[in-house]
Structures are given as C-alpha cells and as structure tokens.
N, C-alpha and C positions, 0 to 999 in steps of 0.2 A: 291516853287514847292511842292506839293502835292503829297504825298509817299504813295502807297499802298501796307500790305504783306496780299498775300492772302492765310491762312491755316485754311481747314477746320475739322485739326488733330491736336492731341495732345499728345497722346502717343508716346511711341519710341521715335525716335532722334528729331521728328519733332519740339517741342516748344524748345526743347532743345539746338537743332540747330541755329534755331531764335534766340536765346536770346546771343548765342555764335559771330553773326554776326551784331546785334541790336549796340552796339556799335560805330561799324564804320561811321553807318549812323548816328547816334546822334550828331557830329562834325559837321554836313552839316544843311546851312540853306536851312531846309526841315520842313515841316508839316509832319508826319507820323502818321496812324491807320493800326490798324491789322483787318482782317477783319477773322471773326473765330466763331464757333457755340457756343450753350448756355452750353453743355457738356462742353467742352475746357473751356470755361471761367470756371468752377463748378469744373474742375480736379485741385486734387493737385498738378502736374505740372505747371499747371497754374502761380500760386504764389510763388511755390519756383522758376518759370525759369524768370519771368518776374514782379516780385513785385517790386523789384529796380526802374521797367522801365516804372511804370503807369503813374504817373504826366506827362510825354512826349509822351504819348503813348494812343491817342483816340482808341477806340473799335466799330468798324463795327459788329453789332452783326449779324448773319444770320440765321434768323427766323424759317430755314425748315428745316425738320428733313436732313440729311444724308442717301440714300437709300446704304444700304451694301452687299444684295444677286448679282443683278447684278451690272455687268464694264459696260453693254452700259448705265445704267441709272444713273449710281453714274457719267460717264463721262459726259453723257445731264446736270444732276444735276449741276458738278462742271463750268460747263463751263457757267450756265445759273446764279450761283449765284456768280459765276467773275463779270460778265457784270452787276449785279444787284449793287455788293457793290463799281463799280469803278462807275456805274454813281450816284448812289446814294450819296457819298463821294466827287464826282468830283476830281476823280485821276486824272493827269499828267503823273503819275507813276507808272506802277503795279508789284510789285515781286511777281511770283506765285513760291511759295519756294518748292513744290513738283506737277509738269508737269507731271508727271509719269501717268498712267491712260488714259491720258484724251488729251494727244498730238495728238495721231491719229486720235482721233476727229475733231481736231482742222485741220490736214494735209485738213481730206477729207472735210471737209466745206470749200477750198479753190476751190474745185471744183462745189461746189453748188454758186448759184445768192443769195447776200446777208450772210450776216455775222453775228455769234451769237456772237462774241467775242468782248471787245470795241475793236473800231476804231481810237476812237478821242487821245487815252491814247498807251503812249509807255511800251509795253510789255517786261518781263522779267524771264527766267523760271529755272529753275533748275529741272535735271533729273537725276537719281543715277541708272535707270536698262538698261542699253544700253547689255544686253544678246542678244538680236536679232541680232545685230551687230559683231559677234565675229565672226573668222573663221571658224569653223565649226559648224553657227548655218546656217542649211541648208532645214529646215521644208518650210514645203508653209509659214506658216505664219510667220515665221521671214522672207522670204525674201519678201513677202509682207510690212511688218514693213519697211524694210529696204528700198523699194519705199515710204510708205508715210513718212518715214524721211528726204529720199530727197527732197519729195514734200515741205516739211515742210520749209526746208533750202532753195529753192528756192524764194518760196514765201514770205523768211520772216516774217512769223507771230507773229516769237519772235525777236525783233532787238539782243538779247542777248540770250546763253541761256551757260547754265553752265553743263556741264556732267560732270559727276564723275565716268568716267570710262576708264581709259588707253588703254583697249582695244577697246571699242565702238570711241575715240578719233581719233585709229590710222584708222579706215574707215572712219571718217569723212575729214580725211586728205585726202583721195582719191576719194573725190565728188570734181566732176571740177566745177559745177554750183551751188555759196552758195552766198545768200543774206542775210544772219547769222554769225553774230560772235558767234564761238564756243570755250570756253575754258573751261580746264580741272581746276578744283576748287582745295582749298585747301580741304580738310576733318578735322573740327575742334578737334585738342586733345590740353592739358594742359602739356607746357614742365616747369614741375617744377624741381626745383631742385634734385638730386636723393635719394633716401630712401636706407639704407641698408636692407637688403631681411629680415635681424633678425627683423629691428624694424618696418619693417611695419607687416609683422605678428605678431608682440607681438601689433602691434595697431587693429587687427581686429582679436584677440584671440587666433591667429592660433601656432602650436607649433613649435617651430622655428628648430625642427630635423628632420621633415618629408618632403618628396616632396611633394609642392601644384601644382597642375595641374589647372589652373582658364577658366570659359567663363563666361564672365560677357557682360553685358548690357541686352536688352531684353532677358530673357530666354525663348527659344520658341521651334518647333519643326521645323519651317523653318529655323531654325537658327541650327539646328541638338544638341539640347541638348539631345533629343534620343538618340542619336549616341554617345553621350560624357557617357551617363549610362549605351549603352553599355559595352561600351570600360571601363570602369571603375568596371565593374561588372567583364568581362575577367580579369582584372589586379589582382582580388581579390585571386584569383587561384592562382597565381603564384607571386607576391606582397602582401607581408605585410605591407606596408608603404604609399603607393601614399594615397593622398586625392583628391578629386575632391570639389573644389570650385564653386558653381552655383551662381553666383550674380548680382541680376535684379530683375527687377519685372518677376515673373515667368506665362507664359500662363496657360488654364486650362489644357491642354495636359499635362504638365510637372508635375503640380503636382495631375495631376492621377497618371501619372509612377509613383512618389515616392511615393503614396499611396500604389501600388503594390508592392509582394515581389520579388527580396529580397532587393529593397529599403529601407524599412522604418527599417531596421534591420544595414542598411551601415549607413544611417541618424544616428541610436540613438550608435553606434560604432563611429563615426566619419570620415568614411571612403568618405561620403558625407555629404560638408557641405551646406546646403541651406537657402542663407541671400536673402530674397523675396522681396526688397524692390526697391525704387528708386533708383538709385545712381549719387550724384553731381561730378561735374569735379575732386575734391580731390579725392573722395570714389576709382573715378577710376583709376586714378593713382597710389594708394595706392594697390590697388588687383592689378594692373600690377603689383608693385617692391613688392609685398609680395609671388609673381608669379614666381616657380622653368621652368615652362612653360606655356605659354596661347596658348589655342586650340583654331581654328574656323573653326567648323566643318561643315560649310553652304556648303551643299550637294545641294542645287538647288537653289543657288544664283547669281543675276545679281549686278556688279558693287564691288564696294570695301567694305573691311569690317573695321570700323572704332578700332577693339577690337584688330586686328594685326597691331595699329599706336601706340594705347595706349601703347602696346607691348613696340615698338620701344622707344616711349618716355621716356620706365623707363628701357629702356636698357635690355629689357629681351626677349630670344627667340622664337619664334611661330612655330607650328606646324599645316596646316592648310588643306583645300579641294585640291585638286589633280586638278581642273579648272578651266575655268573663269580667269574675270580679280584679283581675291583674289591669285591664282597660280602667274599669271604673276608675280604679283608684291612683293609675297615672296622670287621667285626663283631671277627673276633680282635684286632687290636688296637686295639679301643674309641675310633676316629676320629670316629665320630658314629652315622651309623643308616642303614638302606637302605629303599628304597620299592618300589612298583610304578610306576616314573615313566611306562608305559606309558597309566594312568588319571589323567588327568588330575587327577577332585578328589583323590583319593588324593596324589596328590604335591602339587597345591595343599595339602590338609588337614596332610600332611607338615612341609612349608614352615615353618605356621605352628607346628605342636607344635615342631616344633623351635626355631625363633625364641622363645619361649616357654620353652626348658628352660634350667634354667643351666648355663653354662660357666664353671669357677671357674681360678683361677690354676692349680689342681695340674691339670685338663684339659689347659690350653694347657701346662706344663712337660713332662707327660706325652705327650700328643701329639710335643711338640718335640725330646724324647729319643730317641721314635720314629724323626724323621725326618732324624737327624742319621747315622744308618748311611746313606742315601741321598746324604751331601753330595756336592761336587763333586767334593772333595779322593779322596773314599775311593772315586768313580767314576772316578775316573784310576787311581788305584793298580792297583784290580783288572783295568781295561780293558787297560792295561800288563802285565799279572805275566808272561804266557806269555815276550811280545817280552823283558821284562827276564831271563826265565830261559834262556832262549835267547842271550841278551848275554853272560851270566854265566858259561853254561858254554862260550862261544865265548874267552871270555876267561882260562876255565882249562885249557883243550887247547892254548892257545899258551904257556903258561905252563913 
C-alpha cells in the first residue's frame, strides 16, 4: 500500500507532530512519501523533526508557491495540490494531517458535479479547531460551519477524520446521520520520567528560589503571549520574585513588545526570560518540571492546547483561558484553574493565587495519569489503526 502525508506546513506543531506519529506507520508494510513544499523541505525543522526518517521516507515535493492573504485561495490551493501529489505518487492512502482551512471546501464540492479531491485514494484527515462547534458558538457562520460539517460527515469525504477537540466531539456525537468515523486523537507529549523542579531549572539556568511562571511552544500573540507580558508587568508592582519564561520560537509581534518598555529592562533584570528558539520533546518537558506554573493564555483559541498536557506530564499545575475546549478540560480534569487572561490584574491576581496554592505529590501523580493517554506511543497507535486496518484485511484477501 502506498502512504500519503500531506503537509504543506512546517512550522508550529505541524512537522513536529508528523514526526511524533511517523513511527507508528513505519511498522507497517507500506510505501510512504510526504508531500510538502520547498520552504519545509529548507526549514530547520525539517531535519531536526525528520532526519532520522529520510531513507524511508520519499518527498513529493510541491512546486507552487503557498498563497497566504486569502482562506478561499490557500483552501482552492490546498485542495488542488492534494489531488496533484496523490495522483502524481499514486496514493492508496492520503493523511491530510492538518484539514483545518480547507474542509468546508471540500463540504461544499459535495454539492457541486464533479470532484476536485482524489476519488480513487482513501482519505484521512485531521482537524484541531472544531470552535464552531461549541455551545455557545452561535454567529451565522459557525452555524453555517456547523451545516457543512454535517454535510461533510454525511457524504463521507473523509472515511476517517480525527478531531482534537472534546468539545467539537461531544456535537459530533449528536449528528444522527454520519458516514465518517470520528475520533478524538491522542495530542502527542513525551511522559518521561520526572525531574525535580531544582534540577531542571539549574539545567536551563534558571534560579532554583524564585517562581518560574513558563509559556512555551510557539510564542505568538494568538497564543496570548501579550497577555502573559501583561500579567507579568502588573506582577512587577506588587512581586519581587515571579519570572516569566517565554520559550519558542517567538513571532514578530512578540518580540516588538519586548523591544518596547518596560520590557527590555524585565529582559536584562531577569524578570523576563526570553529563550527564542525551537524546542525538542526534552526541552519541553524540562520547562514543564522546571515550571512553578504553566500559563495558556490562548484568548481566541479553537481546540486544545498541547502546553497544559506538557503541564500534566511533568506533574505541574496550569493556569489557563476561562473558554473553549482548553476550559473544559482544565476544569474537568482538575489541571489547575482558568482565568479571564483577557484583564490583565485578574490573571496577574491569578498568577499569584495560584503560586500560593499547594501542589501535592497526589496532584502531580494525578495530573500525570492524566496525561499519560496522550503519550507518544498511544499517538502513533491510534494515528496508525485505519492504515494498519487496511494492511490487515489486505493481507487476508490474499490469503
């Protein structure tokens, strides 16, 4: 069988992700290529997430630029150089490992004559912003959305499709007419064994008497690292101690604000420390248990946030956005607490209540129990099962 992933991204969690589920599929007698643009191939992502994995691993390269101002033309785009790299390749098999954008597309071509999408090749997708979907998303266009998602599940377009979102899940559970399997994925974190808080901060410099406050992964402004400079500039007023950790590759947004004062004055005091770089499965584990608390202050986020699993995995509390499915799943499973990170003193004030509460071993065992259905292992499994079921019964028809 002939395996197709199709990302035509590489920043963010995207190759990262891939490379976290790449694995699973490797066990299986499959042909697989990635089918992915000349940037991606060229980013240093590239080679730290998937070096290991080239000798097995053909390259669909895809010739045309990426249109990034508009969604309907990046979604004509993605949809036109799917169908380009699956017949080109002669897939079997397509993973489109980020559906996002460009599903609706796909909804309403089910109502057009004729089909941009392959036909011949079994589809597979993965989707992480199911926010249309929530109860109180009530706009024309979410519930517009939420018709061509039906549409979507009816028609089957994707035999598979994987949402990452507890809340968008639990509406999907109450569509009576689905020709789609829909299951909620794992979200890949690394359960290593635990770190004491002293010596992963003495492994990433930090001073092992003050409270680290951390957001790590992409630092961005969708991601409210704004709101974390806030909140950490109120602290400064009334806290002598907290630090704030920034660790990621940083957007340009972000490091304007710290160009600005009174950032660049917290930067060179230490009150903010900014490590601007990639970070591997270790790095991040290591700023989770070196982490007196991790924020995630995604103020206009759809789906879950992988930085409050990290959390869990190194047994350390979160303090997180007040909605969405990132709320849900702090509150229900007792990760830590959710704010208004929009008001600054309020998540300031936050901060400190939290910093302040205790976290006892059965917290951090309990959290960690938590987060051990997310490992990497059991995100391979499930990112796998269709491809292996498919392997399976291909290999008892020759039988």
């Amino acid at each position: 069988m002939r395996v197709l992933f199709f990302e035509p991204n590489h920043s963010g969690h995207h190759l990262a992700y891939f490379s976290r589920m790449l694995p699973g599929f490797l066990e299986l007698p499959i042909d697989i290529a990635l089918a992915t643009t000349e940037s991606a191939i060229e980013s240093s992502e590239f080679e730290i997430c998937l070096g290991n994995y080239l000798e097995r691993l053909e390259i669909v390269k895809i010739e045309t630029q990426m249109p990034r101002r508009s969604p309907l033309r990046n979604a004509r785009w993605r949809i036109r150089e799917l169908a380009r790299a699956t017949e080109s390749w002669r897939a079997d098999h397509v993973c489109v490992l980020y559906a996002d954008g460009f599903w609706e597309l796909a909804a309403l071509e089910t109502l057009l004559p004729g089909r941009a999408l392959p036909e011949r090749s079994t589809l597979e997708a993965w989707i992480y912003r199911g926010g249309f979907a929530y109860p109180d998303s009530n706009r024309f266009v979410d519930k517009f959305r939420k018709w061509l998602f039906r549409r979507l599940l009816k028609c089957g377009v994707f035999e598979k499709i994987h949402l990452d979102d507890e809340l968008a899940i639990q509406y999907v559970n109450e569509i009576s007419e689905v020709n789609t399997e829909v299951v909620l994925p794992a979200n890949p974190v690394a359960i290593l064994n635990r770190r004491k808080m002293s010596d992963a901060k003495a492994a990433l410099g930090l001073p092992p008497d003050v409270p680290i406050v951390s957001l790590s992964g992409q630092i961005a402004k969708y991601k409210g690292a704004h709101l974390a400079l806030k909140a950490i500039e109120v602290l400064t007023k009334t806290d002598g101690e907290v630090r704030l950790l920034l660790a990621g590759p940083h957007d340009d947004a972000t490091k304007d604000l710290l160009s600005m004062p009174p950032f660049p004055s917290l930067v060179q005091t230490g009150r903010v420390v900014s490590k601007d770089e990639w970070l591997n499965t270790e790095e991040m584990f290591c700023i989770a248990s070196a982490s007196d608390l991790v924020i995630a202050p995604y103020f206009n986020h759809s789906g879950r946030s992988s930085i409050i699993l990290w959390a869990a995995a190194a047994g350390r509390p979160v303090l997180a956005v007040d909605r969405g499915c990132i709320r849900h799943v702090v509150e229900t499973q007792g990760l830590g607490r959710t704010c208004d990170v929009l008001n600054p003193n309020e998540f300031a004030k936050a901060i400190e209540e939290m910093l302040a509460r205790p976290w006892s071993e059965i917290d951090a065992h309990r959290v960690r129990d938590y987060a051990k259905q997310h490992s990497i292992e059991n995100y391979q499994r499930l990112s796998a099962a269709l491809v292996r079921k498919r392997c399976e019964e291909r290999e008892h028809e020759t039988r």
